[in-house]
C-alpha positions, 0 to 999 in steps of 0.5 A: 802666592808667597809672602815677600818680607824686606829683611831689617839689618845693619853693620853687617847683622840682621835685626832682631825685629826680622825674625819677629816680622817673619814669624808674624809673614808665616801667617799669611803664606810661604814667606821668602825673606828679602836681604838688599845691601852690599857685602851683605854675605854674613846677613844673608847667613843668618837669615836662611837660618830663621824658621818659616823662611822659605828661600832667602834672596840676597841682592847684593848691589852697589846701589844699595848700599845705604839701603836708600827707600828710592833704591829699595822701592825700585828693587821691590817693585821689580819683584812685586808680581811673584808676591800677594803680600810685601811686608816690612817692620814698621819701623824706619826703613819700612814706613819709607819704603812701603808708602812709595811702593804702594804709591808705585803699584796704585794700591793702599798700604796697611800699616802697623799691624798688631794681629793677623786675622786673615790674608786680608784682616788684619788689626792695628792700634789707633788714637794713640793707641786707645782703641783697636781697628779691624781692617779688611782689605780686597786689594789684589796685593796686600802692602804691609807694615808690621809691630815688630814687638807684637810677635814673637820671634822665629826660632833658628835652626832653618837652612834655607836655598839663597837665590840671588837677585840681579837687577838695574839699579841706580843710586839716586840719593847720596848719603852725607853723613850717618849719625850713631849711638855707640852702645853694648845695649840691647835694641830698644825695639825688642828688649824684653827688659827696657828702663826708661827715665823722664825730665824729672832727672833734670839733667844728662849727667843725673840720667845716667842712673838709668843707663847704670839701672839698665846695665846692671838688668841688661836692659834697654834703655828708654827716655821720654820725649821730654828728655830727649829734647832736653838733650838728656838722651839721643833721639833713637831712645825715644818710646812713645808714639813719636818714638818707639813702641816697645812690648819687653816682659819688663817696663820700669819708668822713672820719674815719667809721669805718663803723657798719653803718647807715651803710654801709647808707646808701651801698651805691649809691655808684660809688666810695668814698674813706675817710679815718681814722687807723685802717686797719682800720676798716670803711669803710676796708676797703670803700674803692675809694681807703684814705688812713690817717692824721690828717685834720687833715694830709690834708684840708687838703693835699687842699684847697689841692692841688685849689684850685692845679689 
């Protein structure tokens, strides 16, 4: 049987993080790609373009319209019995709606998977990302939830048929506000550059070096959990293991010592830079490229000499 992906997408654009889950779906079978929403017409456009998506089947309803998890898990478990395995990136939407539809069908979910090994094995990290379980599973549906930012993306280039899905759906929740950071950043989840600063920059206003760093790279950009409840950066720039797991070829932590939730937060990334007064900390001690010293001197310096080349 075939391989169902939910699709990721807002504002009328499709996640990058979707054509990372569907590279990774294509490992376990034929993967028809999922996309509910409403107006959801130019989505739907772009993801019949992804290689190894089979056929694209656009539920356009009213219903779904903030692609609530009720609505979502409804629509999934009407088209559950055509599919051996559902899969959704581990993110928001897909750590929401996976365990109620695992719930709905009576069935375990395996989430945040890092490695395909099998229609039935598979791996994902655990205690923090300090060692790498190998799950097996003989369920007769798999449910699964997967790292974006463990696989490569699907190239472009596809024209897959577009089927439309007519269901019954009611709204049962009622969104009441929806809060956004406003940026022209790439998405933190799939950079391949992301600059990401800690506490030690002691206030909101001195944080944004790190946004000027990151803008001159065209990066991501990245906080702790320290400054983000210190107010120093939104919630959604959060890496670690409460926050973001990220893989970008290039990391350059500033003024981060280096919690382990954190560090778990990072594990995937190519190459890791470290800037901090202090040598012996522990990112500084994992770091590819060590800068010890004051970040006040070093940021800016790196800046202006990146603005003249």
């Amino acid at each position: 049987m075939a391989v169902l992906v939910l699709a990721e997408h807002d504002l009328g654009t499709l996640s990058a993080a979707t054509a990372r889950i569907v590279a990774a779906a294509t490992q376990l079978g034929p993967v028809d790609l999922l996309v509910a929403g409403e107006g959801i017409a130019p989505v739907v456009a772009e993801a019949a373009t992804l290689a190894g998506v089979e056929k694209v089947l656009s539920a356009d309803n009213a219903a779904l319209a903030t692609q609530s998890a009720d609505a979502l898990t409804a629509l999934l478990l009407s088209l559950a019995g055509d599919y051996s395995h559902i899969v959704a990136a581990s993110a928001a939407t897909g750590r929401d709606v996976i365990p109620r539809l695992a719930a709905g069908l009576d069935l375990m979910p395996v989430t945040d998977i890092v490695a395909i090994l099998g229609p039935d094995r598979f791996q994902r990290p655990i205690y923090a990302g300090n060692a790498v379980e190998t799950v097996a599973s003989n369920q007769p549906r798999q449910l699964l939830t997967i790292r974006a930012s463990a696989f490569r993306p699907a190239a472009g280039g596809n024209d897959a048929p577009v089927e439309p899905v007519r269901a019954e759906l009611t709204a049962v929740t009622r969104l009441i506000a929806a809060h956004r950071t406003e940026g022209d950043m790439p998405d933190l989840g799939t950079a391949q550059i992301v600059v990401a600063g800690g506490v030690s920059f002691g206030s909101a206003e001195n944080f944004k070096l790190v946004e000027e760093l990151a803008q001159v790279l065209g990066a991501a950009v990245g906080a702790t959990r320290a400054a983000v409840d210190a107010g120093y950066a939104p919630n959604d720039w959060q890496v670690g293991q409460t926050g973001k797991i990220i893989a970008p070829d290039l990391y350059i932590g500033i003024g981060i010592s280096g919690a382990l939730q954190h560090l778990a937060g990072i594990q995937g990334a190519k190459k890791i830079v470290a800037i901090n007064k202090d040598p012996d900390s522990p990112l500084m001690q994992i770091a590819d490229y060590a800068l010890a010293g004051d970040l006040f001197e070093i940021v800016p310096q790196l800046i202006a000499a990146l603005k003249r080349d």
